[in-house]
PDB file of N, H, CA, C and O in Angstrom:
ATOM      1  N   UNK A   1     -17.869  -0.379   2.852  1.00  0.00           N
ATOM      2  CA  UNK A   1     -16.756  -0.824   2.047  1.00  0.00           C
ATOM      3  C   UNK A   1     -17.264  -1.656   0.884  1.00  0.00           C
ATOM      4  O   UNK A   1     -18.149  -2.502   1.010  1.00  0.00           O
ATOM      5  N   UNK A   2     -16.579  -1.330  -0.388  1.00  0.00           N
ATOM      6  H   UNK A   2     -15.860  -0.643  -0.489  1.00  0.00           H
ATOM      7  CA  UNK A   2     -16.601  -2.390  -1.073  1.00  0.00           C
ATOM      8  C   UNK A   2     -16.394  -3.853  -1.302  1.00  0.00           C
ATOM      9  O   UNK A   2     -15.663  -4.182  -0.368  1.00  0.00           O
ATOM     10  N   UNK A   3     -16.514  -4.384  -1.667  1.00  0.00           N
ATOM     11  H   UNK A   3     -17.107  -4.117  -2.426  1.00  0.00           H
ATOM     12  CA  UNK A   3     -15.930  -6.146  -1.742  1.00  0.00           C
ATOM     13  C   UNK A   3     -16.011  -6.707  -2.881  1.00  0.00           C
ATOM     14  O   UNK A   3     -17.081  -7.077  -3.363  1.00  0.00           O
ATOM     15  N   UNK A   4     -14.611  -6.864  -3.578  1.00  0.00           N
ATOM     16  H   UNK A   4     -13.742  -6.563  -3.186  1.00  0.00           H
ATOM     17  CA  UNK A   4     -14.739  -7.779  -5.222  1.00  0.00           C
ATOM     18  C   UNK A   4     -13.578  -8.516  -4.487  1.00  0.00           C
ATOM     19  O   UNK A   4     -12.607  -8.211  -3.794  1.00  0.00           O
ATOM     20  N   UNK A   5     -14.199  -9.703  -5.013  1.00  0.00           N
ATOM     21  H   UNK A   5     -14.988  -9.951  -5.575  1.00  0.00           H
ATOM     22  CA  UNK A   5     -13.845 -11.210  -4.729  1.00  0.00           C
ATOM     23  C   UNK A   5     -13.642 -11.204  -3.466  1.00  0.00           C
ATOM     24  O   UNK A   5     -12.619 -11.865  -3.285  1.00  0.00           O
ATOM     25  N   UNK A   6     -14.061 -10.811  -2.445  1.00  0.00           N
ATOM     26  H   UNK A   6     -14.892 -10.275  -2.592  1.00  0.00           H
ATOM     27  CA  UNK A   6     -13.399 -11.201  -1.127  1.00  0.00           C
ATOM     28  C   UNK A   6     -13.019 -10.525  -0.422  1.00  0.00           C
ATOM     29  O   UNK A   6     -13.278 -10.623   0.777  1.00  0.00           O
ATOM     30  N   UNK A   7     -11.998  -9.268  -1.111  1.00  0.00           N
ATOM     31  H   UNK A   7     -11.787  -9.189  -2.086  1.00  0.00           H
ATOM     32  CA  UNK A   7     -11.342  -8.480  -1.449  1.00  0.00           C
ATOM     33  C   UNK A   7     -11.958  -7.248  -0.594  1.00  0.00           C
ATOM     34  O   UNK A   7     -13.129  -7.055  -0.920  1.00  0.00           O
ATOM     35  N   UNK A   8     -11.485  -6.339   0.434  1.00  0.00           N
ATOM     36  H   UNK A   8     -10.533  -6.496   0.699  1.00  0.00           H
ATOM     37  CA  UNK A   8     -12.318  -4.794   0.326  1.00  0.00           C
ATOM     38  C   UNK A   8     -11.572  -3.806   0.064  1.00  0.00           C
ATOM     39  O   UNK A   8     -10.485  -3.626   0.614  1.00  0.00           O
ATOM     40  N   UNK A   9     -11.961  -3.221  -0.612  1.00  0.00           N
ATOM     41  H   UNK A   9     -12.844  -3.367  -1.058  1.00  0.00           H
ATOM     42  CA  UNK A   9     -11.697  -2.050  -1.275  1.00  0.00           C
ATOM     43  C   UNK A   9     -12.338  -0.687  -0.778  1.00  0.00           C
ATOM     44  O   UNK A   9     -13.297  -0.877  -0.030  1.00  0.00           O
ATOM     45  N   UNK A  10     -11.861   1.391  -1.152  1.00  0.00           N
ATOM     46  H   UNK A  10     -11.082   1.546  -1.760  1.00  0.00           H
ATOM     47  CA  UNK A  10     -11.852   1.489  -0.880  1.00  0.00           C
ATOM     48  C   UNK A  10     -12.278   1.996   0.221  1.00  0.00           C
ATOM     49  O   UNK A  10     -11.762   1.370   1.146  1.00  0.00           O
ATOM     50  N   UNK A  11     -13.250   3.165   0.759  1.00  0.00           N
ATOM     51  H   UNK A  11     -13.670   3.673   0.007  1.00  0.00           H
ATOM     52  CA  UNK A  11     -13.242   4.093   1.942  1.00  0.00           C
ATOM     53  C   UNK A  11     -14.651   3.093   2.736  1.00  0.00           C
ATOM     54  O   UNK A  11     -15.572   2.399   2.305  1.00  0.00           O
ATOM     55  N   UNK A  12     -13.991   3.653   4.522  1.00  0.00           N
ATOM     56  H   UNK A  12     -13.243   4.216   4.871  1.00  0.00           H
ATOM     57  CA  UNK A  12     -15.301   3.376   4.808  1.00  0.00           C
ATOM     58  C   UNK A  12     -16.365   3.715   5.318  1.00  0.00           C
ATOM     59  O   UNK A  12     -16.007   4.390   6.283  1.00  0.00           O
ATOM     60  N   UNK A  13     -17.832   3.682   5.301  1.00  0.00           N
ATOM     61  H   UNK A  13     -18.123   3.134   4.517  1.00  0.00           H
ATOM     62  CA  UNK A  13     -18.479   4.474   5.253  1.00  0.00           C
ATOM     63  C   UNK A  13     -19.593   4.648   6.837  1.00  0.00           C
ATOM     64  O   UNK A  13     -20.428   3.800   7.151  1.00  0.00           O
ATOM     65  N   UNK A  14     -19.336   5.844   7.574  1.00  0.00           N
ATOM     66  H   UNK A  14     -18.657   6.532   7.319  1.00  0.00           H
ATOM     67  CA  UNK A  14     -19.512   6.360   8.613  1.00  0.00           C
ATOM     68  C   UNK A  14     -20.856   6.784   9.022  1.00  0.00           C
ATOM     69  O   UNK A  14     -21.096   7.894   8.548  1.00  0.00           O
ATOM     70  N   UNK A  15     -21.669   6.390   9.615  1.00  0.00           N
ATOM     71  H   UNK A  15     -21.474   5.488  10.000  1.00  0.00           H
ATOM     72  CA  UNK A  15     -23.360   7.358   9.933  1.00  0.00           C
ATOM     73  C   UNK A  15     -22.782   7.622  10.984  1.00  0.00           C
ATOM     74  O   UNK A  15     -22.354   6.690  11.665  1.00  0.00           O
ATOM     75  N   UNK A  16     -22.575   9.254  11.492  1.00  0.00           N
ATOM     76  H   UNK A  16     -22.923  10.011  10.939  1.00  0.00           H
ATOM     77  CA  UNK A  16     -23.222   9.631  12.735  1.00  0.00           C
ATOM     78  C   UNK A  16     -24.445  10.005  12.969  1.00  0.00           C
ATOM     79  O   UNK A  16     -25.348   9.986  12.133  1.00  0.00           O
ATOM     80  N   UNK A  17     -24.565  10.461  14.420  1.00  0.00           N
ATOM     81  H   UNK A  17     -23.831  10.476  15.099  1.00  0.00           H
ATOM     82  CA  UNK A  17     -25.301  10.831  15.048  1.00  0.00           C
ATOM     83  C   UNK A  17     -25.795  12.329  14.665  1.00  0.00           C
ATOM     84  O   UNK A  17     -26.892  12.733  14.280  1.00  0.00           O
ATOM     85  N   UNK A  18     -24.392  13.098  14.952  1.00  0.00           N
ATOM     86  H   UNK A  18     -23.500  12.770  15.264  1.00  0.00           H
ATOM     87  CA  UNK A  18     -24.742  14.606  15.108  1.00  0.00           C
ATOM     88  C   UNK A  18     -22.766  15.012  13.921  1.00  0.00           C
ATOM     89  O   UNK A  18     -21.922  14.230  13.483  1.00  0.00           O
ATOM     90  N   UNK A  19     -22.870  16.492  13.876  1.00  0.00           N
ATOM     91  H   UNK A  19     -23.555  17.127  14.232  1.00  0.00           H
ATOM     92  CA  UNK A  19     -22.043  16.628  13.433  1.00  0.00           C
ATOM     93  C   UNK A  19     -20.164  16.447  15.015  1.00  0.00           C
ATOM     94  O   UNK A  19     -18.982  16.104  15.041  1.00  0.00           O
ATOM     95  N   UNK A  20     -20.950  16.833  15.661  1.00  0.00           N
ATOM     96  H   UNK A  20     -21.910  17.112  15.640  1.00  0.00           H
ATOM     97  CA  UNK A  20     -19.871  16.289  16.914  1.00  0.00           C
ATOM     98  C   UNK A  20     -19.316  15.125  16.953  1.00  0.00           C
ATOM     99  O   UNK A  20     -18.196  14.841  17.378  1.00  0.00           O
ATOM    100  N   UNK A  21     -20.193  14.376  16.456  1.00  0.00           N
ATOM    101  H   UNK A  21     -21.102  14.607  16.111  1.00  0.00           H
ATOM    102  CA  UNK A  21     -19.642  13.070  16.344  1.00  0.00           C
ATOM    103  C   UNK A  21     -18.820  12.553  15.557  1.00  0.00           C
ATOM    104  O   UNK A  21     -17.883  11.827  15.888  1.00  0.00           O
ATOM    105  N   UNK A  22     -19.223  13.019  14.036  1.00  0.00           N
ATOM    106  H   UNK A  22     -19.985  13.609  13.768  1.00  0.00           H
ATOM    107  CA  UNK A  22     -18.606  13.388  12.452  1.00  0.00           C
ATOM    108  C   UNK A  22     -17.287  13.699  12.954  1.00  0.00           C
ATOM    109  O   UNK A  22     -16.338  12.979  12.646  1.00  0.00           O
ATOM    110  N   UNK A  23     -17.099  15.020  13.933  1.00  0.00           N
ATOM    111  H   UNK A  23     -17.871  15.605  14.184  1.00  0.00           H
ATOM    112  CA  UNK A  23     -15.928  15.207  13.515  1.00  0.00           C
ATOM    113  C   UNK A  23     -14.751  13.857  14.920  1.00  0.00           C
ATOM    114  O   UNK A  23     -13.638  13.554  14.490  1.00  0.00           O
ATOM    115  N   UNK A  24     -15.006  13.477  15.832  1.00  0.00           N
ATOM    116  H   UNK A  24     -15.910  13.723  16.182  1.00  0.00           H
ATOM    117  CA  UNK A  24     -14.377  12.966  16.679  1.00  0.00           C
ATOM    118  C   UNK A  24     -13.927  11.483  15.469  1.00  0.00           C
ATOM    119  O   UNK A  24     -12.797  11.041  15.264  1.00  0.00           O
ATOM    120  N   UNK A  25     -15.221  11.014  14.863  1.00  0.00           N
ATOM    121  H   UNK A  25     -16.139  11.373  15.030  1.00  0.00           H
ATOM    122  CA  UNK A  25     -14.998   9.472  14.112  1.00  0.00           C
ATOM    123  C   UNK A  25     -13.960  10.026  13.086  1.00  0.00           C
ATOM    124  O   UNK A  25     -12.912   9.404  12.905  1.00  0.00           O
ATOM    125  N   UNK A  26     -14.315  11.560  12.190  1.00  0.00           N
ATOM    126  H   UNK A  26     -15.166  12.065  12.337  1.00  0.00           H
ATOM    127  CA  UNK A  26     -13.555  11.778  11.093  1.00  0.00           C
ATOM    128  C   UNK A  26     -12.019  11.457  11.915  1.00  0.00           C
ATOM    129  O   UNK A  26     -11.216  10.615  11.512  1.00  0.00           O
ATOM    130  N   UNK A  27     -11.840  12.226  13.006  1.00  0.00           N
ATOM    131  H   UNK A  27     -12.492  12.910  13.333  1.00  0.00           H
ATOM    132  CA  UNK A  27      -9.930  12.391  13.907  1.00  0.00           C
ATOM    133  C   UNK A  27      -9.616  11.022  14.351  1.00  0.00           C
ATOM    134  O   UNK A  27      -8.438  10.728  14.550  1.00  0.00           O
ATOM    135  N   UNK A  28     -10.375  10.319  14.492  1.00  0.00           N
ATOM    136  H   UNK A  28     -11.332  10.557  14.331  1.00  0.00           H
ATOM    137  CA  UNK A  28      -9.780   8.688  14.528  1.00  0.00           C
ATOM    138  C   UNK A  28      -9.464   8.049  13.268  1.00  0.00           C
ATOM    139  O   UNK A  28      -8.396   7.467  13.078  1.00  0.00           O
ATOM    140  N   UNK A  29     -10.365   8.149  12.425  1.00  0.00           N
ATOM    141  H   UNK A  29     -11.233   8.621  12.580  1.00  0.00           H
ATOM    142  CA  UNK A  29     -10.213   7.327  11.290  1.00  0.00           C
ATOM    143  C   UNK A  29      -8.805   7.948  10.580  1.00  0.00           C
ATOM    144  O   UNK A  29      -8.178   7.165   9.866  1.00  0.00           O
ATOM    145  N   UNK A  30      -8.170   9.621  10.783  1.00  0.00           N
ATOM    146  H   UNK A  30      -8.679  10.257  11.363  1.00  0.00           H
ATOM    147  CA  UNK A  30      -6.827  10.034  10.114  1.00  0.00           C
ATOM    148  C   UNK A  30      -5.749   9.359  10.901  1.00  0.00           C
ATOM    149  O   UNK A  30      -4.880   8.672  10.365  1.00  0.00           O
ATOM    150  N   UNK A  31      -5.835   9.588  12.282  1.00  0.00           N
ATOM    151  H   UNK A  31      -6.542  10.146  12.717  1.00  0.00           H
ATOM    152  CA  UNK A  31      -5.075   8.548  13.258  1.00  0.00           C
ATOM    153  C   UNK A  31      -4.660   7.306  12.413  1.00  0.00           C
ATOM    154  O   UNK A  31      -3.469   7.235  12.110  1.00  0.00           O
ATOM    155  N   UNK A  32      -5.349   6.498  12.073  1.00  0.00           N
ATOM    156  H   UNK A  32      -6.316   6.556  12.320  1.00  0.00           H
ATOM    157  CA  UNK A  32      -5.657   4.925  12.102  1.00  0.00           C
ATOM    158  C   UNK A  32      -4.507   4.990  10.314  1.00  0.00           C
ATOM    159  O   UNK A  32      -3.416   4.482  10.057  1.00  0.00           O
ATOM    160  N   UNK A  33      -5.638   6.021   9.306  1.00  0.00           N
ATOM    161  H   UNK A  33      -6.525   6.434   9.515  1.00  0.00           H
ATOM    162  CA  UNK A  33      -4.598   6.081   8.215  1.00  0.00           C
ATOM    163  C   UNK A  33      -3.253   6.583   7.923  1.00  0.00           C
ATOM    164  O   UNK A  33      -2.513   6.089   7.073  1.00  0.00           O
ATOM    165  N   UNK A  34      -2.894   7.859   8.868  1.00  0.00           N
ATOM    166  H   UNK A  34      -3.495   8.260   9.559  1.00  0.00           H
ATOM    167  CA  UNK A  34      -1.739   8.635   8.914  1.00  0.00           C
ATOM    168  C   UNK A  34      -0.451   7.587   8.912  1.00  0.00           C
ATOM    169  O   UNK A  34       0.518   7.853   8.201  1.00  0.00           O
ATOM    170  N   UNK A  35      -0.462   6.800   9.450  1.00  0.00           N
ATOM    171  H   UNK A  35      -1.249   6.585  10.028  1.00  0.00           H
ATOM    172  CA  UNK A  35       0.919   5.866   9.519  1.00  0.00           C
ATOM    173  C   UNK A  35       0.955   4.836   8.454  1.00  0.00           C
ATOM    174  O   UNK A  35       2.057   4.303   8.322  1.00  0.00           O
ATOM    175  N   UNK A  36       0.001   4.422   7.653  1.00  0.00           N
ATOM    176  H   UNK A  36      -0.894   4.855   7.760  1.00  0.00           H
ATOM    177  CA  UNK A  36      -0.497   4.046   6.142  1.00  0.00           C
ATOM    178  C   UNK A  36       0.780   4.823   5.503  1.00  0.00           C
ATOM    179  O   UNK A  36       1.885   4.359   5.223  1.00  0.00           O
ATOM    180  N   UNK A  37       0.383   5.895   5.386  1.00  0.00           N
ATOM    181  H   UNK A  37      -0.515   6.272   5.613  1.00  0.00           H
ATOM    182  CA  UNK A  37       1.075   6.708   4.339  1.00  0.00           C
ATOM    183  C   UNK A  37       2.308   7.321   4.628  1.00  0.00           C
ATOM    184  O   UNK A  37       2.885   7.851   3.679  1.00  0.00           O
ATOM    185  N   UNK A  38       3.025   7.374   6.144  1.00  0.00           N
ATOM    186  H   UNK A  38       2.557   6.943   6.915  1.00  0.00           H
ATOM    187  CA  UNK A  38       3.949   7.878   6.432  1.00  0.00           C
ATOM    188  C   UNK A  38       5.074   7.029   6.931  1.00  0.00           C
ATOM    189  O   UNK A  38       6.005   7.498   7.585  1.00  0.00           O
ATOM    190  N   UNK A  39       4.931   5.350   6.498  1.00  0.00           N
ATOM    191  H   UNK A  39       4.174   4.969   5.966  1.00  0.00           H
ATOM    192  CA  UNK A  39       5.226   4.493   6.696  1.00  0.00           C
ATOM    193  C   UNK A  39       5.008   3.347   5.784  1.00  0.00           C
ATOM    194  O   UNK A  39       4.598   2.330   6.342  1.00  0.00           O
ATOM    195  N   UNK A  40       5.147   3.301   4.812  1.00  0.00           N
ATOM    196  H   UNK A  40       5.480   4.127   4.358  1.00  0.00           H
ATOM    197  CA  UNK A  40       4.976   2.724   3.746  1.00  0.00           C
ATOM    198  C   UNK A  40       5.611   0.897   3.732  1.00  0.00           C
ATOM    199  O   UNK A  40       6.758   0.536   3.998  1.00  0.00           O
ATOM    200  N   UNK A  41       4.392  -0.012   3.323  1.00  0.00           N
ATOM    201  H   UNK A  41       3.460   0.281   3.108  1.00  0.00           H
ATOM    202  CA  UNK A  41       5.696  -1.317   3.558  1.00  0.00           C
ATOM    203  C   UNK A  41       6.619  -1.483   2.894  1.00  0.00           C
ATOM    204  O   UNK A  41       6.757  -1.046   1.751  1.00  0.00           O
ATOM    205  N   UNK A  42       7.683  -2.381   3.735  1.00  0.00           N
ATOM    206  H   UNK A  42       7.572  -2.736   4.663  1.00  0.00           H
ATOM    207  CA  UNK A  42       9.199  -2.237   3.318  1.00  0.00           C
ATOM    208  C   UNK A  42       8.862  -3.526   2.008  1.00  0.00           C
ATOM    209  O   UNK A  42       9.601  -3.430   1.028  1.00  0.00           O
ATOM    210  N   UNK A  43       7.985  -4.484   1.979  1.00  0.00           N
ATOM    211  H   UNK A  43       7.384  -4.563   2.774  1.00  0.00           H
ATOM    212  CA  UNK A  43       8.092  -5.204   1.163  1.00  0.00           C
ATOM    213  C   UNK A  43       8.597  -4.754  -0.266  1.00  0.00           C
ATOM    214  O   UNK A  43       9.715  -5.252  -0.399  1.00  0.00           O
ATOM    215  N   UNK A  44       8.324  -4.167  -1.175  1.00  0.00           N
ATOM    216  H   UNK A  44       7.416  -3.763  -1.067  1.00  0.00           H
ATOM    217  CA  UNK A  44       8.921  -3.512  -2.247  1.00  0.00           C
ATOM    218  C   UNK A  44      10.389  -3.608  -2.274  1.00  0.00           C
ATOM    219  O   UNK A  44      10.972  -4.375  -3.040  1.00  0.00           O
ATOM    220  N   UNK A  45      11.104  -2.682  -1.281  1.00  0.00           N
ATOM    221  H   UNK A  45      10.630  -2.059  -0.659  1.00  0.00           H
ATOM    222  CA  UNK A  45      12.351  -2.893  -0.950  1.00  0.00           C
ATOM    223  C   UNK A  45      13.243  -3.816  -0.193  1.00  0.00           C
ATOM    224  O   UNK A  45      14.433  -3.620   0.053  1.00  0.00           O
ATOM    225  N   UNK A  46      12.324  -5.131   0.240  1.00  0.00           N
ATOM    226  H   UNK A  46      11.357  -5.290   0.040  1.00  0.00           H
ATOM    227  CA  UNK A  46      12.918  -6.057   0.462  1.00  0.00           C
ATOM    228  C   UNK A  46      13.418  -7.047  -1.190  1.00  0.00           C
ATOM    229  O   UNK A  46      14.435  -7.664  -1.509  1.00  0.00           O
ATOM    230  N   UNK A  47      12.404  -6.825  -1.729  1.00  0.00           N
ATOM    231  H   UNK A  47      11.578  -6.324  -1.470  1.00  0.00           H
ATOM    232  CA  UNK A  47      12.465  -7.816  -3.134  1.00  0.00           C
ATOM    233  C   UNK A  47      13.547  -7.218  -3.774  1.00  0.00           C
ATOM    234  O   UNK A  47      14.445  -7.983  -4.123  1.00  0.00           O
ATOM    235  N   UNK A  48      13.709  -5.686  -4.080  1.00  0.00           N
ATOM    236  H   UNK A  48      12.979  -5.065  -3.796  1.00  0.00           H
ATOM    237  CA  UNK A  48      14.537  -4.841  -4.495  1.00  0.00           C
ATOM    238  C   UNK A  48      16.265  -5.984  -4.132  1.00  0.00           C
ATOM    239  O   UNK A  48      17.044  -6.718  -4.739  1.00  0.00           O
ATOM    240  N   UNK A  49      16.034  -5.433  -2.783  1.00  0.00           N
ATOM    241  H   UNK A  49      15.400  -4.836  -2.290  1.00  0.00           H
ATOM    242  CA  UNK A  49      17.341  -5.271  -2.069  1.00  0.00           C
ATOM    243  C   UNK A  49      17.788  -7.343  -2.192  1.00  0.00           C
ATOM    244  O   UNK A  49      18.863  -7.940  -2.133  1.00  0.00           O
ATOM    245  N   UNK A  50      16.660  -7.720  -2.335  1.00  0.00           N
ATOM    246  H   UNK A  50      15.787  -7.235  -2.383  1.00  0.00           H
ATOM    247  CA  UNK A  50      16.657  -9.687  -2.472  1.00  0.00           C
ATOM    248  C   UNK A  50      17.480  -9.686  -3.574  1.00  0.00           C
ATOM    249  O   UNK A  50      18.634 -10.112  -3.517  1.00  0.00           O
ATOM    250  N   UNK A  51      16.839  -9.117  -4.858  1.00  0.00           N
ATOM    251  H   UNK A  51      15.902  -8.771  -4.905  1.00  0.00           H
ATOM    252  CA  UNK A  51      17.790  -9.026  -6.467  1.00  0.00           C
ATOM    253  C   UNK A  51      18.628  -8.632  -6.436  1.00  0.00           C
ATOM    254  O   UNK A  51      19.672  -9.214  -6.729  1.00  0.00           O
ATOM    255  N   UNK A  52      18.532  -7.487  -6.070  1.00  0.00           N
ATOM    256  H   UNK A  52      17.684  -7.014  -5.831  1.00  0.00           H
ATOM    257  CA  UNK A  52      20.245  -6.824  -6.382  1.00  0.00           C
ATOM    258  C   UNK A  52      21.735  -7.351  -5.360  1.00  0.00           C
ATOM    259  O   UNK A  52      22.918  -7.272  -5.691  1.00  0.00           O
ATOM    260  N   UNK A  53      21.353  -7.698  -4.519  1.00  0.00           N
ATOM    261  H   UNK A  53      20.392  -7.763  -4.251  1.00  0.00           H
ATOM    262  CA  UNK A  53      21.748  -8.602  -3.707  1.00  0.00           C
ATOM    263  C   UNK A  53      22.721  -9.895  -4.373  1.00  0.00           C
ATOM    264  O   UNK A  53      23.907 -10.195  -4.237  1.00  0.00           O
ATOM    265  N   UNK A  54      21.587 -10.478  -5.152  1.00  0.00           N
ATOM    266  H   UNK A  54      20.624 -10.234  -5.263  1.00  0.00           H
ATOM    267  CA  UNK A  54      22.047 -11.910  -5.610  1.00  0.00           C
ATOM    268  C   UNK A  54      22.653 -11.866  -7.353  1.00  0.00           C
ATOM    269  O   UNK A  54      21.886 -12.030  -8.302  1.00  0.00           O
ATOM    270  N   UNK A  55      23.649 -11.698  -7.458  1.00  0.00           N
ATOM    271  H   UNK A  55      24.272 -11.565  -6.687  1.00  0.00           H
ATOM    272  CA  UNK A  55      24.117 -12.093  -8.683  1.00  0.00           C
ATOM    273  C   UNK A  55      23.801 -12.152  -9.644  1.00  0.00           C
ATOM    274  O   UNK A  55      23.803 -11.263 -10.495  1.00  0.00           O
ATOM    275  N   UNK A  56      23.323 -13.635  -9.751  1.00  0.00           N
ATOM    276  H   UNK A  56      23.321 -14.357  -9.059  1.00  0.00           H
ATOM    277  CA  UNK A  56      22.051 -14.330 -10.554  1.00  0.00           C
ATOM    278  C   UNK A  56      20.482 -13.702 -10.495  1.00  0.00           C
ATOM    279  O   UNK A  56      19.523 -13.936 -11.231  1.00  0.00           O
ATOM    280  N   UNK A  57      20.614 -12.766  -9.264  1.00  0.00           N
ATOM    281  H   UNK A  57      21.393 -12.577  -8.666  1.00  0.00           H
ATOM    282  CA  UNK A  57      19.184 -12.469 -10.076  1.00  0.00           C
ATOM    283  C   UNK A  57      19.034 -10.917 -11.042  1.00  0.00           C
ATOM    284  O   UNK A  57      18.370 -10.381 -11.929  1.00  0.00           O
ATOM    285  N   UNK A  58      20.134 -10.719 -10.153  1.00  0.00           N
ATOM    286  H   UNK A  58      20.674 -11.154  -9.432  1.00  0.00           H
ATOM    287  CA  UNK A  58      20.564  -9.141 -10.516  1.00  0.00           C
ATOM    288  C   UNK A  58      20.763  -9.385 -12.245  1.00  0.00           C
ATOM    289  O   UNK A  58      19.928  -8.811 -12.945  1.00  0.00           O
ATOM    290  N   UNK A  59      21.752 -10.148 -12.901  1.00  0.00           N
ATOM    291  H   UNK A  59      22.430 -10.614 -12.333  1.00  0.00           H
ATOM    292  CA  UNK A  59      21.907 -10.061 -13.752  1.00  0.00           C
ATOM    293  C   UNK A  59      20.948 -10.920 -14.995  1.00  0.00           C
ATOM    294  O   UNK A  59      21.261 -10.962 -16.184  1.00  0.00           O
ATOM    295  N   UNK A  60      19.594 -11.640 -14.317  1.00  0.00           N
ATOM    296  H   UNK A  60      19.339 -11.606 -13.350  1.00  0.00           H
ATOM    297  CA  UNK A  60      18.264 -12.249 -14.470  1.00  0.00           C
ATOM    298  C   UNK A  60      17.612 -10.281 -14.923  1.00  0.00           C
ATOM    299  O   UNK A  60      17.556  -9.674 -15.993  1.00  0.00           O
ATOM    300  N   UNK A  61      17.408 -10.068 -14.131  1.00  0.00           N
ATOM    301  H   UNK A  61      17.454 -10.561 -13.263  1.00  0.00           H
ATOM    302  CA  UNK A  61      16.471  -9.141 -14.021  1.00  0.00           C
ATOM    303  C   UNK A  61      17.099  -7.816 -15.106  1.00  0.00           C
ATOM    304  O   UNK A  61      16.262  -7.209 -15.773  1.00  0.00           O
ATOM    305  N   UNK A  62      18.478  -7.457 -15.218  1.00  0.00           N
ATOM    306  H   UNK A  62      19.158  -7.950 -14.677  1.00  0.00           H
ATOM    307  CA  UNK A  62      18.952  -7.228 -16.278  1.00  0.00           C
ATOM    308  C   UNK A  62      18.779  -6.998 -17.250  1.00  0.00           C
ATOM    309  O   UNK A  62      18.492  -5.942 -17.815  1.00  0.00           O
ATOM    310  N   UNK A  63      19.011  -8.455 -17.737  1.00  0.00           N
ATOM    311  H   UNK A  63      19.244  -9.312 -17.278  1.00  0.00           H
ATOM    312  CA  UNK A  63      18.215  -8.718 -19.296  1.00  0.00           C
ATOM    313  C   UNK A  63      17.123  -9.074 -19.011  1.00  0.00           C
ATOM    314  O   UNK A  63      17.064 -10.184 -19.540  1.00  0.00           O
ATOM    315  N   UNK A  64      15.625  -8.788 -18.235  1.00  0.00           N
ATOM    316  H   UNK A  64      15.673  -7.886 -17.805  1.00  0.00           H
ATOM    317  CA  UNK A  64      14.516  -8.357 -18.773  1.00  0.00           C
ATOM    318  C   UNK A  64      14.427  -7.156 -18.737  1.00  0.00           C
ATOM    319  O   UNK A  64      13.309  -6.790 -19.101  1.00  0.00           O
ATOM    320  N   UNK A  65      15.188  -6.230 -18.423  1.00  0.00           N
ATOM    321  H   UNK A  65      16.096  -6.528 -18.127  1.00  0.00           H
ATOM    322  CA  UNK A  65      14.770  -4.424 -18.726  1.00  0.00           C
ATOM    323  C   UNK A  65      15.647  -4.554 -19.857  1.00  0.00           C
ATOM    324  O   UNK A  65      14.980  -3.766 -20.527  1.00  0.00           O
ATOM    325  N   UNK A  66      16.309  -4.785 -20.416  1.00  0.00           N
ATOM    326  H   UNK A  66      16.851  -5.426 -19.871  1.00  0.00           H
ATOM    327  CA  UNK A  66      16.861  -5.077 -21.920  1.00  0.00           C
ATOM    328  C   UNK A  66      15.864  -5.330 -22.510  1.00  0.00           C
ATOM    329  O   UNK A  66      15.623  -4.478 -23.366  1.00  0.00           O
ATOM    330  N   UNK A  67      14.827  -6.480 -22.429  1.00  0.00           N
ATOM    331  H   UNK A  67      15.023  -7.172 -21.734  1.00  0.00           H
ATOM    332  CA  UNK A  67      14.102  -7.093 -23.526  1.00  0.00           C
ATOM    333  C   UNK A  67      13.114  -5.924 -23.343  1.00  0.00           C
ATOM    334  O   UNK A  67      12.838  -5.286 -24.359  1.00  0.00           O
ATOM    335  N   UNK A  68      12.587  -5.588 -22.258  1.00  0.00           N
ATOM    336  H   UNK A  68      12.811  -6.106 -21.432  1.00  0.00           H
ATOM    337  CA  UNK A  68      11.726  -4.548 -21.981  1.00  0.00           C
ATOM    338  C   UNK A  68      11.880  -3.274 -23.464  1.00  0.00           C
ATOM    339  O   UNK A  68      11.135  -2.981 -24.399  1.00  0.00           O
ATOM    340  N   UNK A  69      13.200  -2.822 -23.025  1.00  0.00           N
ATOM    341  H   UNK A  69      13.805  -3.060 -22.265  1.00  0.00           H
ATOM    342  CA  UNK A  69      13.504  -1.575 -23.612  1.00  0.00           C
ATOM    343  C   UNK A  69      13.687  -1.632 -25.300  1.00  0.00           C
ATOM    344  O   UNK A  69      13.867  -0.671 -26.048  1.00  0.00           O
ATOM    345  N   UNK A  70      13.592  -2.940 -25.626  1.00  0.00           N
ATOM    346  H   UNK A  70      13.446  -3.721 -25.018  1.00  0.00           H
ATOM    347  CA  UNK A  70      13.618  -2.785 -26.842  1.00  0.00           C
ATOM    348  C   UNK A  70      12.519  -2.890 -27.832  1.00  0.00           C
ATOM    349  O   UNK A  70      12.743  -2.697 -29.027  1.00  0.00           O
TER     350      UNK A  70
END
């Protein structure tokens, strides 16, 4: 794995033994990512659903895609 600032970034990197092995580590490691991607965090749509929610922020957030768009 990589590491900037602290940070790791992405893939990680596997020695086997034999190719038998390659493939058993490759079927764990899709395991481990498959729910990564087929399950995405709700955070995004909590913040979403926080703004639009509230009034004041809804109509905050508003006029910055106004200022945005112009």
């Amino acid at each position: 794995m990589a590491y900037d600032q602290g940070f790791a970034s992405g893939d990680p990197d596997v020695l086997c033994e034999d190719e038998k092995q390659a493939v058993v580590v490759k079927s764990q490691l899709q395991l481990l990512a498959r729910p990564m991607y087929s399950n995405p965090p709700v955070h995004g749509a909590l913040i979403v659903s926080t703004v639009l929610d509230d009034p004041e922020l809804k109509n905050l957030w508003l006029e910055e895609v106004k200022v945005e768009l112009k």
